[in-house]
TINU-907024 format. One record per atom (N, C-alpha, C, O, CB): residue number from 1; residue in three letters; atom name; x, y, z. Coordinates in steps of 0.2 Angstrom, whole numbers, m for minus. Glycine has a CB too. Example, Ala and Ser with C-alpha at 12.3 -4.5 7.8 and 13.67 -1.06 7.14 Angstrom:
REM residues 2
+-----+------+------+-------+-------+-------+
|  nr | rest | atom |    px |    py |    pz |
+-----+------+------+-------+-------+-------+
|   1 |  ala |    N |    66 |   m28 |    39 |
|   1 |  ala |   CA |    62 |   m22 |    39 |
|   1 |  ala |    C |    66 |   m16 |    39 |
|   1 |  ala |    O |    71 |   m17 |    42 |
|   1 |  ala |   CB |    57 |   m22 |    45 |
|   2 |  ser |    N |    64 |   m11 |    35 |
|   2 |  ser |   CA |    68 |    m5 |    36 |
|   2 |  ser |    C |    64 |     0 |    39 |
|   2 |  ser |    O |    67 |     6 |    40 |
|   2 |  ser |   CB |    70 |    m3 |    29 |
+-----+------+------+-------+-------+-------+
This chain:
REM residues 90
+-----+------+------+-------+-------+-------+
|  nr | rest | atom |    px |    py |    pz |
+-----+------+------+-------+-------+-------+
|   1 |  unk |    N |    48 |    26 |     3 |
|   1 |  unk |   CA |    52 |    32 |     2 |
|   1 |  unk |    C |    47 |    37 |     0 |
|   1 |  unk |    O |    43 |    37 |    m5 |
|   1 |  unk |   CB |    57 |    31 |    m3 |
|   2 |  unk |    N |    48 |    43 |     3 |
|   2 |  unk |   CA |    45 |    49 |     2 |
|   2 |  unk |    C |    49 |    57 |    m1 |
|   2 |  unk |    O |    53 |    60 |     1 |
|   2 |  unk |   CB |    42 |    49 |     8 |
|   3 |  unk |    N |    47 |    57 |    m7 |
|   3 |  unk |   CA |    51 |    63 |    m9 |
|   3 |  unk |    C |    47 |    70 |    m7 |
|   3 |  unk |    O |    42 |    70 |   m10 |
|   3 |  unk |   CB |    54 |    62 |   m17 |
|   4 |  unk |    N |    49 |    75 |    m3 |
|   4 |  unk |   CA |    45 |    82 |    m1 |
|   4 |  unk |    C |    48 |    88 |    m5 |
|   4 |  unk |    O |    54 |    89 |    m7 |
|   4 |  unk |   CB |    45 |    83 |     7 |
|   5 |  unk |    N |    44 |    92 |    m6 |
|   5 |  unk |   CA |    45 |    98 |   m12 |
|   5 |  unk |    C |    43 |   103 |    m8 |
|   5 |  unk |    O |    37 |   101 |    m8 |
|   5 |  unk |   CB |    41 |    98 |   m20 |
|   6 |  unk |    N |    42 |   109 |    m4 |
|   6 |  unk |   CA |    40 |   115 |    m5 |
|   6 |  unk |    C |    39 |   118 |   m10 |
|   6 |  unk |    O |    44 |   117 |   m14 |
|   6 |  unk |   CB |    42 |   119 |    m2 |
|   7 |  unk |    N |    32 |   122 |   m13 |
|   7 |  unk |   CA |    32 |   124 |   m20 |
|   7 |  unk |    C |    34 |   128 |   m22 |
|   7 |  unk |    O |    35 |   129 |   m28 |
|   7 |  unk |   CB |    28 |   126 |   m21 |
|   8 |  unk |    N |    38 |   131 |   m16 |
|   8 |  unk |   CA |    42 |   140 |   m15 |
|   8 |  unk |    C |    49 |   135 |   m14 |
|   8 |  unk |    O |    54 |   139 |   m12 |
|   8 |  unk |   CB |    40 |   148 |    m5 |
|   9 |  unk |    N |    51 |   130 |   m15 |
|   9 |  unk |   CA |    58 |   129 |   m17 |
|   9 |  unk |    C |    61 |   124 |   m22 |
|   9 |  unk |    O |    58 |   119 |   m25 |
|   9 |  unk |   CB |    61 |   128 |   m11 |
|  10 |  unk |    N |    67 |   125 |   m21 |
|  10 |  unk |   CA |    69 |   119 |   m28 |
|  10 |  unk |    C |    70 |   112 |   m28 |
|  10 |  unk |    O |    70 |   109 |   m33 |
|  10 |  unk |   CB |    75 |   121 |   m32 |
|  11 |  unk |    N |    73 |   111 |   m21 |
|  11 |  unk |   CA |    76 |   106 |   m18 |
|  11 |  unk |    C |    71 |   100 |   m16 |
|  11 |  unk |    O |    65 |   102 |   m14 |
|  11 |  unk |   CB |    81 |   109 |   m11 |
|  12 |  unk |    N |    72 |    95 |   m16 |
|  12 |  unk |   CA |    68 |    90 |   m14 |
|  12 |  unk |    C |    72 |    88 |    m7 |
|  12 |  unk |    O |    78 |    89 |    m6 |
|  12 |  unk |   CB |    66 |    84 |   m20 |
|  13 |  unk |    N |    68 |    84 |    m4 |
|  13 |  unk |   CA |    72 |    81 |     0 |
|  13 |  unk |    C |    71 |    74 |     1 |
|  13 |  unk |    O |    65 |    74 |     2 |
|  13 |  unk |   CB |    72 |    84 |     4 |
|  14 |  unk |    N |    72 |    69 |     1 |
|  14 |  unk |   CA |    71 |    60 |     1 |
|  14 |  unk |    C |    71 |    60 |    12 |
|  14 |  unk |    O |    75 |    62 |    15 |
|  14 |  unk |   CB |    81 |    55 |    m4 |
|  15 |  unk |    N |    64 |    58 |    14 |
|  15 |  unk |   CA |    61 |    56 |    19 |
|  15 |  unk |    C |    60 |    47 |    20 |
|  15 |  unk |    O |    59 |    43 |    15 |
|  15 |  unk |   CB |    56 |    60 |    19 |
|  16 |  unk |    N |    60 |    46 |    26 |
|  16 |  unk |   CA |    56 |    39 |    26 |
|  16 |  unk |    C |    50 |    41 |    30 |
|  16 |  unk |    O |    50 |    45 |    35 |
|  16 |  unk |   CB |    60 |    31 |    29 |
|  17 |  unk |    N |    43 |    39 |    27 |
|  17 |  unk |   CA |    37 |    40 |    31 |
|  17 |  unk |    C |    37 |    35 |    36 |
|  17 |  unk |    O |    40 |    29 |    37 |
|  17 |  unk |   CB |    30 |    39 |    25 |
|  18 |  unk |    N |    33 |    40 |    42 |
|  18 |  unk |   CA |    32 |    33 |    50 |
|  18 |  unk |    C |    26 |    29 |    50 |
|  18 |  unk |    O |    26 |    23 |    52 |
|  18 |  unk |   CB |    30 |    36 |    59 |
|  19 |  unk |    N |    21 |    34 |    47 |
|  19 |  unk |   CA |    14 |    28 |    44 |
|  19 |  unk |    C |    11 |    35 |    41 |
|  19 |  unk |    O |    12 |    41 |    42 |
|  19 |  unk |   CB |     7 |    24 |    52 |
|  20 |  unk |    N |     5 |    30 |    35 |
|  20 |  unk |   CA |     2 |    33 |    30 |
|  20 |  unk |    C |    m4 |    31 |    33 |
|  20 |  unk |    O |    m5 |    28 |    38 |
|  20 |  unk |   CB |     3 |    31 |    23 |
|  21 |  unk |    N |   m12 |    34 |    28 |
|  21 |  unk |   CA |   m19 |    31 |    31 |
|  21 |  unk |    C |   m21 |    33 |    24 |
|  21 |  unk |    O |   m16 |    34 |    19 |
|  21 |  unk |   CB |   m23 |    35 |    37 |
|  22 |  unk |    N |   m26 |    32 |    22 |
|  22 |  unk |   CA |   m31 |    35 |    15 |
|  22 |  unk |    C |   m30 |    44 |    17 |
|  22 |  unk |    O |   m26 |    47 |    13 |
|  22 |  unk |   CB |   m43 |    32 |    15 |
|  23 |  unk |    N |   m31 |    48 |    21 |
|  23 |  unk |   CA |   m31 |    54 |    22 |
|  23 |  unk |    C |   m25 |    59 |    24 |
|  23 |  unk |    O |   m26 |    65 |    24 |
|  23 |  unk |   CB |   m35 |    54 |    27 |
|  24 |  unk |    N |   m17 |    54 |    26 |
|  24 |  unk |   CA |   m13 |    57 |    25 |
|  24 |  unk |    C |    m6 |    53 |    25 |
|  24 |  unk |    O |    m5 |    47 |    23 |
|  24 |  unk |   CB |   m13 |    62 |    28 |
|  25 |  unk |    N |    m1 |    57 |    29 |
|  25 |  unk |   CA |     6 |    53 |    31 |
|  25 |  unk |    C |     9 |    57 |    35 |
|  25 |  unk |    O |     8 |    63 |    36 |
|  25 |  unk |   CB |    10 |    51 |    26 |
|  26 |  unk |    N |    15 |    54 |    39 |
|  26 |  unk |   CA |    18 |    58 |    44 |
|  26 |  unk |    C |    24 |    55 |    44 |
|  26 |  unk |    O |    25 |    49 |    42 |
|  26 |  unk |   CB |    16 |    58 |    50 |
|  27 |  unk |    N |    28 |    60 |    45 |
|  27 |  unk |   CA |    35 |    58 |    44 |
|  27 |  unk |    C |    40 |    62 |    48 |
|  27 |  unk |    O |    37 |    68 |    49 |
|  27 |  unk |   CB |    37 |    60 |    36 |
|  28 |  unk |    N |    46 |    62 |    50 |
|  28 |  unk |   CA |    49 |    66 |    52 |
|  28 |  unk |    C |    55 |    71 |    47 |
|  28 |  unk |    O |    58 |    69 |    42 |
|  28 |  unk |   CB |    51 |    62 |    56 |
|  29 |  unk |    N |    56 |    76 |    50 |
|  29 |  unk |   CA |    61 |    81 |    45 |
|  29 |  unk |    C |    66 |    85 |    49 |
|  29 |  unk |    O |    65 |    87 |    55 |
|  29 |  unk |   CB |    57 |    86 |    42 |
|  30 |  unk |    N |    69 |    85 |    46 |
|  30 |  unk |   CA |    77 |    90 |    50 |
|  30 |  unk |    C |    73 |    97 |    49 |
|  30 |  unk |    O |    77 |   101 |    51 |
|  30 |  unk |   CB |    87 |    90 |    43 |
|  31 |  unk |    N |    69 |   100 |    47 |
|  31 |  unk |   CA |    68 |   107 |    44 |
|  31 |  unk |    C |    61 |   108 |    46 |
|  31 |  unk |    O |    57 |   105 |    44 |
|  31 |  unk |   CB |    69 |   107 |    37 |
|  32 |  unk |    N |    59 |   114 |    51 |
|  32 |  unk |   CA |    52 |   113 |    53 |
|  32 |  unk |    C |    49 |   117 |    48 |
|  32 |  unk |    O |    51 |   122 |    46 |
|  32 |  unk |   CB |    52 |   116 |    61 |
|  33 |  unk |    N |    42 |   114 |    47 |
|  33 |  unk |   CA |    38 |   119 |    43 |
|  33 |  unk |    C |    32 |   121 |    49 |
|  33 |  unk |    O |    33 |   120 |    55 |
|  33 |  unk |   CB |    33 |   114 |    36 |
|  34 |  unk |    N |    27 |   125 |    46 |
|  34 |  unk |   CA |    20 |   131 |    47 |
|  34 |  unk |    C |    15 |   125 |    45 |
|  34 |  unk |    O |    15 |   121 |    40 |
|  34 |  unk |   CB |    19 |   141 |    41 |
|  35 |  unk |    N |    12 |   125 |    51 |
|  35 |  unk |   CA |     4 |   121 |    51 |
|  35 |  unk |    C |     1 |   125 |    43 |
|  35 |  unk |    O |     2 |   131 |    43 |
|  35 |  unk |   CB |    m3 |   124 |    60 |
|  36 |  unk |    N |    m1 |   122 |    39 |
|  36 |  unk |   CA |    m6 |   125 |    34 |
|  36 |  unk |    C |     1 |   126 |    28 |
|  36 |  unk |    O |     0 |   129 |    23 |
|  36 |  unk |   CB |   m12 |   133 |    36 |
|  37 |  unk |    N |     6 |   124 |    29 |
|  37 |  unk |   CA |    12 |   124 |    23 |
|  37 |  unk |    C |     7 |   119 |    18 |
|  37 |  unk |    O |     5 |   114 |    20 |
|  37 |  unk |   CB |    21 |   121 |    25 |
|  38 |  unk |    N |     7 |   120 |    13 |
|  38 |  unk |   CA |     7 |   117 |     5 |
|  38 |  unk |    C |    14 |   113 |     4 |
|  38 |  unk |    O |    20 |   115 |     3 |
|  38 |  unk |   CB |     7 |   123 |    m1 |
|  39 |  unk |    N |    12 |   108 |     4 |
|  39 |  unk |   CA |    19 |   100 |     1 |
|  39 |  unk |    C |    18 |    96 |    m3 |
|  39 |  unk |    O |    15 |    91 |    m1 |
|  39 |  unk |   CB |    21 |    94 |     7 |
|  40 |  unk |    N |    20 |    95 |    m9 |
|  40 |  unk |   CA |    20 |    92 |   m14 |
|  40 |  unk |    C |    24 |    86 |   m14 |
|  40 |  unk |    O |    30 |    88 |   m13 |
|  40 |  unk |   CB |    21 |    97 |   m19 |
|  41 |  unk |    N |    22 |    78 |   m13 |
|  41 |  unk |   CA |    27 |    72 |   m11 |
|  41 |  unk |    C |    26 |    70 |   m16 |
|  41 |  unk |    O |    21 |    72 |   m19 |
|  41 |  unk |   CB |    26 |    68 |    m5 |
|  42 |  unk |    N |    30 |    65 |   m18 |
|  42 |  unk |   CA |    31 |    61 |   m22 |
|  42 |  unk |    C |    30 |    52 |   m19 |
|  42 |  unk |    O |    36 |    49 |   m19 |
|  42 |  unk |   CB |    39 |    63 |   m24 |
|  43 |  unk |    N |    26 |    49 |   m16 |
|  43 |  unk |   CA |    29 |    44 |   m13 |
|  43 |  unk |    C |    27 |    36 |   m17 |
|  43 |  unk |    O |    22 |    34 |   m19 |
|  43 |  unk |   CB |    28 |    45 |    m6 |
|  44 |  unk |    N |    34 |    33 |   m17 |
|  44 |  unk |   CA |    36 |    26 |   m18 |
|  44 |  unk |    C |    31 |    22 |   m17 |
|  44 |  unk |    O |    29 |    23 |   m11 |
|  44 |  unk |   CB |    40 |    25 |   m15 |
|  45 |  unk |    N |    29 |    19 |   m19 |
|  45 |  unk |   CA |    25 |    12 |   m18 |
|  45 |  unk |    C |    21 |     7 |   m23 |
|  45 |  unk |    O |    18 |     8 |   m28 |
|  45 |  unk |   CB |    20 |    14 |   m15 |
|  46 |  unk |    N |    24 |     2 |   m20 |
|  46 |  unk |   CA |    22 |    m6 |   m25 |
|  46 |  unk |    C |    24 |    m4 |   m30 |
|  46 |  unk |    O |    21 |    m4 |   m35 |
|  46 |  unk |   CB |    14 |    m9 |   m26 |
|  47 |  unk |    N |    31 |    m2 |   m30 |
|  47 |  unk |   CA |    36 |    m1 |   m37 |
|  47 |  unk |    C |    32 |     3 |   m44 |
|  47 |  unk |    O |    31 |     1 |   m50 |
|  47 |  unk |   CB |    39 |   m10 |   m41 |
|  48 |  unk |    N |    29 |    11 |   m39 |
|  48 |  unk |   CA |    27 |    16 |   m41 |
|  48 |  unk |    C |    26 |    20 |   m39 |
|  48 |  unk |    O |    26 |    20 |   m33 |
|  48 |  unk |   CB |    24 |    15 |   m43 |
|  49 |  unk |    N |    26 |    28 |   m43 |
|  49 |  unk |   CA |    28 |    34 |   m41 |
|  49 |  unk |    C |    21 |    39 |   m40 |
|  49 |  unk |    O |    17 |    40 |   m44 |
|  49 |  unk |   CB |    32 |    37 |   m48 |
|  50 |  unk |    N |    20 |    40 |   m35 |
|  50 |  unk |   CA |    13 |    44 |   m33 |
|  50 |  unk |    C |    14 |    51 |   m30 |
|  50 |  unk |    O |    17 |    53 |   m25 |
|  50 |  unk |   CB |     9 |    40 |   m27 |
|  51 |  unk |    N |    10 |    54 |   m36 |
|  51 |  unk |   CA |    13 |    62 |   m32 |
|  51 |  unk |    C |     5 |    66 |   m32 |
|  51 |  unk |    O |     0 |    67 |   m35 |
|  51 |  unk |   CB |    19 |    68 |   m38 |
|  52 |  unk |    N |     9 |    68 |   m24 |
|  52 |  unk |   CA |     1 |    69 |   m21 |
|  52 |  unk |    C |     3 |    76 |   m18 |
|  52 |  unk |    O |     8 |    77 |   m15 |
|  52 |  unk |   CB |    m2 |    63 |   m14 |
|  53 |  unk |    N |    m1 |    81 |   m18 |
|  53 |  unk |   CA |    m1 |    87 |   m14 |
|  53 |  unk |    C |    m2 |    91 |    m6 |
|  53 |  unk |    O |    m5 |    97 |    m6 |
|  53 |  unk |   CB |    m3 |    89 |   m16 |
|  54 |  unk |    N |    m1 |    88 |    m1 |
|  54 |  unk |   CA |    m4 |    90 |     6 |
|  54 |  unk |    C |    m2 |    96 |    10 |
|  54 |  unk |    O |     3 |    99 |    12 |
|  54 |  unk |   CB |    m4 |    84 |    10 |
|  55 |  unk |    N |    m6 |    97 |    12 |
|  55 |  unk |   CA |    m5 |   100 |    18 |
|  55 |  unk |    C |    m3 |   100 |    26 |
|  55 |  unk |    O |    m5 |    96 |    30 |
|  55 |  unk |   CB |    m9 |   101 |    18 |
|  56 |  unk |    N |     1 |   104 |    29 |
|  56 |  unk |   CA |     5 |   101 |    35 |
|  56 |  unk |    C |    m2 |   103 |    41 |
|  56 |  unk |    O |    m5 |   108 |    41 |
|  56 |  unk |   CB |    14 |   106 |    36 |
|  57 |  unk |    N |    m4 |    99 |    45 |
|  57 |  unk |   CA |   m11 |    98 |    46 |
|  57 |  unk |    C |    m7 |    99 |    55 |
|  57 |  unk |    O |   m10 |   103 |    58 |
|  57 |  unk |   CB |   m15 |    89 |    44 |
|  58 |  unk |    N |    m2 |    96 |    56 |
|  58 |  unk |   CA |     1 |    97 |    62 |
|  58 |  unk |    C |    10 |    97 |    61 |
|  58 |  unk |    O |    13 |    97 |    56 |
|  58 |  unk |   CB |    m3 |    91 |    67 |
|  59 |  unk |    N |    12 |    97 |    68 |
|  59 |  unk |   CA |    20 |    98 |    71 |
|  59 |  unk |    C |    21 |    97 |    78 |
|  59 |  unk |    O |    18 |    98 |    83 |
|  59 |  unk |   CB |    23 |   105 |    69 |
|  60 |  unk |    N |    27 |    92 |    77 |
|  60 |  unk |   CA |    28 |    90 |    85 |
|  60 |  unk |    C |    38 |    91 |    85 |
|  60 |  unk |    O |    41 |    88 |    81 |
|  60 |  unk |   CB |    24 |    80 |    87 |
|  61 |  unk |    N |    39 |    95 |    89 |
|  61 |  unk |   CA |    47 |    94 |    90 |
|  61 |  unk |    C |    47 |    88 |    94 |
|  61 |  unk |    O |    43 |    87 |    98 |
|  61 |  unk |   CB |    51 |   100 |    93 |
|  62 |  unk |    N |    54 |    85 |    92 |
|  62 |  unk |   CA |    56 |    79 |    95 |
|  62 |  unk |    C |    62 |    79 |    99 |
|  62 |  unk |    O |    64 |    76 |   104 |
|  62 |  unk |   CB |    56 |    74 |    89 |
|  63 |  unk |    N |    66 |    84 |    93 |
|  63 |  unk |   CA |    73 |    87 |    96 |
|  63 |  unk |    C |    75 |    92 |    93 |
|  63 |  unk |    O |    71 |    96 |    89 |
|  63 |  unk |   CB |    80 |    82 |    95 |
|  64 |  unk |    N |    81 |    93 |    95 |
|  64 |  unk |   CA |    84 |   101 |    92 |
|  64 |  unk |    C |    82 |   101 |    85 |
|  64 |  unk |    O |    79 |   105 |    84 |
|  64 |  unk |   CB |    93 |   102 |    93 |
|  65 |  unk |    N |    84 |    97 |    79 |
|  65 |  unk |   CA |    83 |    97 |    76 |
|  65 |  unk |    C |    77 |    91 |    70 |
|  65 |  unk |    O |    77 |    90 |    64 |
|  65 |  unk |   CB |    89 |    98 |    76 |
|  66 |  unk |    N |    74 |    89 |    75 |
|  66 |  unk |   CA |    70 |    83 |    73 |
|  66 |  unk |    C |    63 |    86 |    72 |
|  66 |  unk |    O |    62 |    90 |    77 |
|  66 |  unk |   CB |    70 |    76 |    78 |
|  67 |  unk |    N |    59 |    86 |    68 |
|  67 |  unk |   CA |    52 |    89 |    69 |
|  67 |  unk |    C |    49 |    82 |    66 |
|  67 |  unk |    O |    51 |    77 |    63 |
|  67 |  unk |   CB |    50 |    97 |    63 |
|  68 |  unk |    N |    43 |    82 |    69 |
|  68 |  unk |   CA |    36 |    75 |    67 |
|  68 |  unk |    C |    33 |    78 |    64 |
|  68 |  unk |    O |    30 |    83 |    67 |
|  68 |  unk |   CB |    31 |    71 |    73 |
|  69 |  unk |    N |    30 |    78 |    56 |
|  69 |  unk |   CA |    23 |    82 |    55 |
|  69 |  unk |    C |    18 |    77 |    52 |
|  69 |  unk |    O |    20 |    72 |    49 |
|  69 |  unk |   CB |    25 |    89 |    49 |
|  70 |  unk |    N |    13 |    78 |    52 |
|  70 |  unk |   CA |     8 |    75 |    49 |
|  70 |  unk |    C |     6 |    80 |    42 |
|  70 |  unk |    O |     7 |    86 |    42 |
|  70 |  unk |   CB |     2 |    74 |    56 |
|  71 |  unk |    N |     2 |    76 |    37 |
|  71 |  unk |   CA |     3 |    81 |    31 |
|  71 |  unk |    C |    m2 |    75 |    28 |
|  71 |  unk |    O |    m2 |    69 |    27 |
|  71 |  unk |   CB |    13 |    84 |    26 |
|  72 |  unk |    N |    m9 |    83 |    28 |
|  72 |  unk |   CA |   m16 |    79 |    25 |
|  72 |  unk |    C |   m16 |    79 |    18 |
|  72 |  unk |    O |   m16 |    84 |    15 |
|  72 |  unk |   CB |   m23 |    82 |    26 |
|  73 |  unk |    N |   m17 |    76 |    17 |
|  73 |  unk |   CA |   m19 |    74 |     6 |
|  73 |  unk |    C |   m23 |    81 |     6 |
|  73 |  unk |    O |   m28 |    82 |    10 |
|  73 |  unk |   CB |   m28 |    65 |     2 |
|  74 |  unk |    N |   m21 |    84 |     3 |
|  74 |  unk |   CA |   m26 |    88 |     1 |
|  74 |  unk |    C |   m29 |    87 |    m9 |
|  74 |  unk |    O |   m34 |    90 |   m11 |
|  74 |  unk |   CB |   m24 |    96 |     3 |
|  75 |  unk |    N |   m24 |    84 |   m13 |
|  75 |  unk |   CA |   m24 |    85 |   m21 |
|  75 |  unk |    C |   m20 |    77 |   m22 |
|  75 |  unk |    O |   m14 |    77 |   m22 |
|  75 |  unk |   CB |   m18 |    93 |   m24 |
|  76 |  unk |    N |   m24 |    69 |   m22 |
|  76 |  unk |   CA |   m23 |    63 |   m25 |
|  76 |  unk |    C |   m27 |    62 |   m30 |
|  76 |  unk |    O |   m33 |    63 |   m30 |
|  76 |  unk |   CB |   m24 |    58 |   m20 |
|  77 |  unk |    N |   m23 |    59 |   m34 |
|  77 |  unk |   CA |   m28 |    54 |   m40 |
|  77 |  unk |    C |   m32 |    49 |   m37 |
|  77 |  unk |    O |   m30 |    45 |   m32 |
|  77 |  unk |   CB |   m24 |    50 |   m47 |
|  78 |  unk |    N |   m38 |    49 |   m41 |
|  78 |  unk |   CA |   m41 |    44 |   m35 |
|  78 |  unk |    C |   m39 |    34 |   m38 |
|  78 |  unk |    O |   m40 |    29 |   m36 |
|  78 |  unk |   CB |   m51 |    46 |   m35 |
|  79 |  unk |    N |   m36 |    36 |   m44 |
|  79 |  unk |   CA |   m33 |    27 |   m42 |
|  79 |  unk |    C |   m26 |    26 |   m39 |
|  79 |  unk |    O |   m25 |    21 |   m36 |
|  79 |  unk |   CB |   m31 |    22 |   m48 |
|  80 |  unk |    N |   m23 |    32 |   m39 |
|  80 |  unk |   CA |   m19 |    32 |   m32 |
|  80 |  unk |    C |   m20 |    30 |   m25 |
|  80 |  unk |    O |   m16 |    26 |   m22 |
|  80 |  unk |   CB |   m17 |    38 |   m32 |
|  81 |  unk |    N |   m25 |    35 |   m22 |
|  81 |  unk |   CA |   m29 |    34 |   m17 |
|  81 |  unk |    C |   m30 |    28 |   m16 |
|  81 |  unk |    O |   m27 |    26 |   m11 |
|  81 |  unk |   CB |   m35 |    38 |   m17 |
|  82 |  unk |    N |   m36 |    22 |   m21 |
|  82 |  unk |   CA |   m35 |    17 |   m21 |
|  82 |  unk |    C |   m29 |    10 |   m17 |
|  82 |  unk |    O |   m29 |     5 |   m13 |
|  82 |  unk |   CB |   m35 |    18 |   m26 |
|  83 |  unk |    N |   m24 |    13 |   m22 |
|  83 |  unk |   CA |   m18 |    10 |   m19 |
|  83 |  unk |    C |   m16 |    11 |   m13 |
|  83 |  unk |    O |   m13 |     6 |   m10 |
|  83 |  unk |   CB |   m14 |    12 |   m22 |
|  84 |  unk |    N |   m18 |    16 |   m10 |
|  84 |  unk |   CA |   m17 |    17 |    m4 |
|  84 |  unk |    C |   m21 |    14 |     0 |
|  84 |  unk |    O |   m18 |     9 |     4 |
|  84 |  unk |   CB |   m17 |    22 |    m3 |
|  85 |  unk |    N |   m25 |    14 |     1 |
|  85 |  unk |   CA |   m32 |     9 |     3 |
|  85 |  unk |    C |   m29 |     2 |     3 |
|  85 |  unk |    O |   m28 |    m1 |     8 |
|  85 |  unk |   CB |   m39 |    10 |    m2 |
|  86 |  unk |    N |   m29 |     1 |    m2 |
|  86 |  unk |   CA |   m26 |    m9 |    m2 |
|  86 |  unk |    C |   m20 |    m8 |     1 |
|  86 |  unk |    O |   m20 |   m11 |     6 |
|  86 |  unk |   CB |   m25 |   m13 |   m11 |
|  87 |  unk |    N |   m16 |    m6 |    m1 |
|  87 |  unk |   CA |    m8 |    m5 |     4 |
|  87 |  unk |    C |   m10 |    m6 |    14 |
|  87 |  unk |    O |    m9 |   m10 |    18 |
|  87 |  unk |   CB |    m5 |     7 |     3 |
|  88 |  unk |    N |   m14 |    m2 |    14 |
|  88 |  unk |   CA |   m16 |    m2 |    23 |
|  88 |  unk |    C |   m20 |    m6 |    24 |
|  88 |  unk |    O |   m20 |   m10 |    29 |
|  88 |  unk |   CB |   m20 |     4 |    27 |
|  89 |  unk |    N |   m27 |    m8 |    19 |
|  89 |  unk |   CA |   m30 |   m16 |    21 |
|  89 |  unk |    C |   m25 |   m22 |    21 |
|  89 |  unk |    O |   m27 |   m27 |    23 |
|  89 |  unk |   CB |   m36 |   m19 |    16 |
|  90 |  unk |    N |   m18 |   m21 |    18 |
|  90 |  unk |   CA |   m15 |   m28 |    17 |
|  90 |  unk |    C |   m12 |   m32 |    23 |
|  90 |  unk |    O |   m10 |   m38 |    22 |
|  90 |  unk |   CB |   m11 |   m28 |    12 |
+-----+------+------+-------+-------+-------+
């Protein structure tokens, strides 16, 4: 589970991510963002809360209302990072 924030808004929204790496994640959204938007996520894992800051790196419409974005780490702790890493080697 992925929770996403724009900095410029108040609302979060609850996402499921399609695949992560050490360098980002991608997900789909009802709401199209701008290549180089700032996104502040929250995401779930191994029954903990990781909040990470990225950048929207790319965008792909899928449908009328479906966008695909990919969104680079730009701002992880690095034992978060960590976790992540061992997550994808497992």
């Amino acid at each position: 589970m992925v929770m996403l924030k724009q900095p410029t808004e108040d609302k979060e929204t609850k996402i499921q991510s399609k695949n992560i790496s050490e360098g980002g994640i991608c997900f789909s959204v009802k709401k199209q963002y701008d290549v180089g938007n700032i996104l502040s996520l929250m995401l779930f894992l191994r029954n903990k809360f990781i909040n990470i800051t990225g950048k929207v790196a790319w965008i792909e419409k899928k449908d009328p209302n479906i966008f695909e974005i990919g969104v680079e780490f730009i701002n992880i702790n690095k034992d978060d990072l960590e976790e992540i890493k061992k997550i994808i080697a497992a």
